[in-house]
C-alpha positions in Angstrom: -36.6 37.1 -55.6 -36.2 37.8 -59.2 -39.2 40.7 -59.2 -36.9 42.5 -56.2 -34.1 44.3 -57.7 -30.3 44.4 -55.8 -31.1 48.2 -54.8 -34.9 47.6 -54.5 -34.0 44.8 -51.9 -31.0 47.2 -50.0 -33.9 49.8 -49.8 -36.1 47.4 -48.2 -33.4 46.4 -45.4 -32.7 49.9 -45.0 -36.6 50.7 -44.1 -36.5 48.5 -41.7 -34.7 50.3 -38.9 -36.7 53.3 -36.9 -33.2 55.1 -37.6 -32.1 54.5 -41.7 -30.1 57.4 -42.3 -26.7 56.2 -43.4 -23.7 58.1 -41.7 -22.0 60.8 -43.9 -18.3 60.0 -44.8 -16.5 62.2 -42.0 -13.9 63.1 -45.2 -11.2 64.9 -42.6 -7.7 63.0 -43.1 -7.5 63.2 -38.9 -10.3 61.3 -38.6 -9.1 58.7 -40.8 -6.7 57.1 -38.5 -9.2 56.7 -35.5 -11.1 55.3 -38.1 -8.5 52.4 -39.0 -7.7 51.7 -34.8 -11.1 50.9 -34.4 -11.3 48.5 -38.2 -8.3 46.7 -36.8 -9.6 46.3 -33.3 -13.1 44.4 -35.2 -11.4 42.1 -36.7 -12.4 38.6 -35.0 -14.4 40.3 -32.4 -17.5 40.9 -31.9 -18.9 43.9 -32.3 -20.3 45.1 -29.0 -16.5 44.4 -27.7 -15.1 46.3 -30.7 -16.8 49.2 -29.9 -16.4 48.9 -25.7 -11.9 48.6 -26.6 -12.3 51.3 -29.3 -13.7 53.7 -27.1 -10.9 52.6 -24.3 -7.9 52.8 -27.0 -8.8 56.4 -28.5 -9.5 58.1 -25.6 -5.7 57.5 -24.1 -4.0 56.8 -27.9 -6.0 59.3 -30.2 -3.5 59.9 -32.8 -0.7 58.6 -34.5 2.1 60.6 -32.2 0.2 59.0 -29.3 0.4 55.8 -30.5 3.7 55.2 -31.1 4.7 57.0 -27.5 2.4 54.3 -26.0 4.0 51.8 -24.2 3.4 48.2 -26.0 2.3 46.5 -22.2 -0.3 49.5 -21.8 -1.6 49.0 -25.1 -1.8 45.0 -25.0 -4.2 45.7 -22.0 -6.2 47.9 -23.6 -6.7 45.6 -26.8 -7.0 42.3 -24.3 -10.8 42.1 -23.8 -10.1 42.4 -28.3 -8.9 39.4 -28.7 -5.5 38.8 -30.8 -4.6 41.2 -28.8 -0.3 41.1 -28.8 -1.1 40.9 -32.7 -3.2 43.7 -33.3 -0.1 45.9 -30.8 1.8 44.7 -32.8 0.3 46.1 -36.2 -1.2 48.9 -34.8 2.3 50.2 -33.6 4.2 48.9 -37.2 1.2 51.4 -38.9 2.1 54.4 -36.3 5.5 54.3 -37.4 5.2 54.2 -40.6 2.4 56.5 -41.6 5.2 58.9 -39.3 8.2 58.2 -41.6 6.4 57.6 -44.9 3.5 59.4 -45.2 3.7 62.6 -43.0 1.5 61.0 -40.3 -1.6 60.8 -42.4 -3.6 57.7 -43.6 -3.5 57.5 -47.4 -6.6 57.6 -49.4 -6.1 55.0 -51.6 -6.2 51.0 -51.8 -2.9 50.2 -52.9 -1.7 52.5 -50.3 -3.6 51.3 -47.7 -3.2 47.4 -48.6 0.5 48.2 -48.1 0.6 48.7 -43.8 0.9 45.7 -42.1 -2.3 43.6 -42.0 -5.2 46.0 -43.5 -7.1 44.0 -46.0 -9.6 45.0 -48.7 -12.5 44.9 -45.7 -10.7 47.5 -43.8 -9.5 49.7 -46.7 -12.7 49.8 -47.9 -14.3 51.0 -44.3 -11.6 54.0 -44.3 -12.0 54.8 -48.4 -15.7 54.7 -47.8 -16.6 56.4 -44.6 -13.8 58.6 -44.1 -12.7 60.1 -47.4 -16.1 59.2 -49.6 -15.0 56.7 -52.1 -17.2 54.9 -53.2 -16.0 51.1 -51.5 -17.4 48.4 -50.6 -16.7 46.9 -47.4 -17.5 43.2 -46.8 -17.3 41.7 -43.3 -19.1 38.7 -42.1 -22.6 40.1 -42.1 -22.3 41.4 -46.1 -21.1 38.2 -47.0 -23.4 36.4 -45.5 -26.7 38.4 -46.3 -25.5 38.9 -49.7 -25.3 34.8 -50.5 -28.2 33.9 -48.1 -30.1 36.1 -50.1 -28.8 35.3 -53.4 -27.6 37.9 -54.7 -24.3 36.3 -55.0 -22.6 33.3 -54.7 -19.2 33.1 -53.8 -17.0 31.9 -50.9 -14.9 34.9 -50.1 -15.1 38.3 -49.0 -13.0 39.3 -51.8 -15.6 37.5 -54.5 -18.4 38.8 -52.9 -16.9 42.9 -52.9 -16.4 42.1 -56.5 -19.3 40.4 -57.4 -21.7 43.1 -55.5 -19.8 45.9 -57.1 -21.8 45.1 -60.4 -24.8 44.5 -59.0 -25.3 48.1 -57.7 -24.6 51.6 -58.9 -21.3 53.0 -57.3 -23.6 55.8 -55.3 -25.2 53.0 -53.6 -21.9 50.7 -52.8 -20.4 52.6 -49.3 -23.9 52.3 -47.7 -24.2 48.5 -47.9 -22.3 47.8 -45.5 -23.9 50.1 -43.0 -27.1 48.7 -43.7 -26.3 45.0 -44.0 -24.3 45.1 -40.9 -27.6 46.2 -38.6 -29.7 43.8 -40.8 -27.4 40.9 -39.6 -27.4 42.2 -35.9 -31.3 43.1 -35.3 -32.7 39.9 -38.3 -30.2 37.7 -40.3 -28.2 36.7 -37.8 -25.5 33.9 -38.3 -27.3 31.7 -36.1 -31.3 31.7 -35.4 -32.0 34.2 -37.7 -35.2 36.5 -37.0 -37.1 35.2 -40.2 -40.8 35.4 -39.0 -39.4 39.4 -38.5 -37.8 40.3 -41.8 -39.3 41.7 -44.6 -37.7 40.0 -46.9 -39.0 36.5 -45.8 -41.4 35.2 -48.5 -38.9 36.2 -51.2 -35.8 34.6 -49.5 -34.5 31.8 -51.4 -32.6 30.4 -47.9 -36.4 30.9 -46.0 -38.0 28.9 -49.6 -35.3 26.3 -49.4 -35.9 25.8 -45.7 -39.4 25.7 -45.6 -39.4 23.1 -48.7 
């Protein structure tokens, strides 16, 4: 794949969708803690059920007030179908209280900040720098990560390596988008398992496809 640069090979991923615009960042503070309930709710689930619970979870607890009014029984059956459900209460209720006392009920807009509530990681401060406030970020979950190695471009065994590793590959414009656009690539062709090879547009350049066929 040497002919294909890093942003010549995102474009080509991104042209493969009917729809390829990537969403804008929403860049209203109020939006930003929706934002992190629904980052917290993905984690270890898949992502139809992430959206199904997110949709359930913000239309009864919408905001921070909301959320730490909630009963912790009501919102452990929201979050069951989730998964790590008493967990994610848990944190999601620890972050209410103190974005109240702390931070004047407002997500902050910065990593360290944001690496400091209970149980956000580098994957999901990334998701809220990126598409809620417009920094560039790069957010690796399980689709990045494994796009990014099948295909090359890196070669690393953590989300963390890979974030850091992709961040000088591509220009900064382009790093909030990956995500976005690797995620749908690993739903619709590289999937973890039975990949849509014979489908992707990528195939005759893919060192994974050239090792397996070999």
């Amino acid at each position: 794949m040497s002919e294909f640069t890093p942003s010549k090979i995102l474009n080509i991923m991104k042209n493969t969708f009917n729809s390829s615009e990537i969403p804008a960042p929403l860049v209203e503070s109020r939006r930003a803690f929706p934002v992190l309930v629904s980052t917290i709710i993905s984690l270890r689930t898949r992502d139809a059920v992430t959206r199904k619970v997110s949709r359930q979870v913000l239309k009864k607890v919408p905001d921070i007030d909301t959320m730490i009014a909630i009963k912790k029984e009501e919102l452990e059956q929201l979050l069951r179908p989730a998964g790590f459900y008493k967990q994610k209460t848990e944190q999601l209720k620890r972050i209410a209280l103190i974005l109240q006392r702390d931070n004047k009920s407002k997500v902050p807009d910065d990593m360290e900040s944001l690496l400091s509530l209970p149980g956000v990681g580098r994957k999901t401060a990334n998701f809220v720098l990126g598409m809620v406030f417009g920094k560039p970020s790069i957010c690796v979950d399980v689709h990045v990560n494994r796009i990014s190695n099948r295909l090359a471009l890196v070669n690393t065994r953590t989300p963390e390596e890979t974030e850091f590793a992709l961040q000088k590959l591509f220009p900064k414009a382009e790093w909030t988008g990956i995500n976005y656009i690797m995620v749908r690539f690993g739903q619709e062709i590289c999937r973890p398992v039975k990949p849509l090879c014979d489908k992707c547009p990528l195939n005759g350049q893919c060192p994974s496809r050239i090792q397996e066929k070999g």
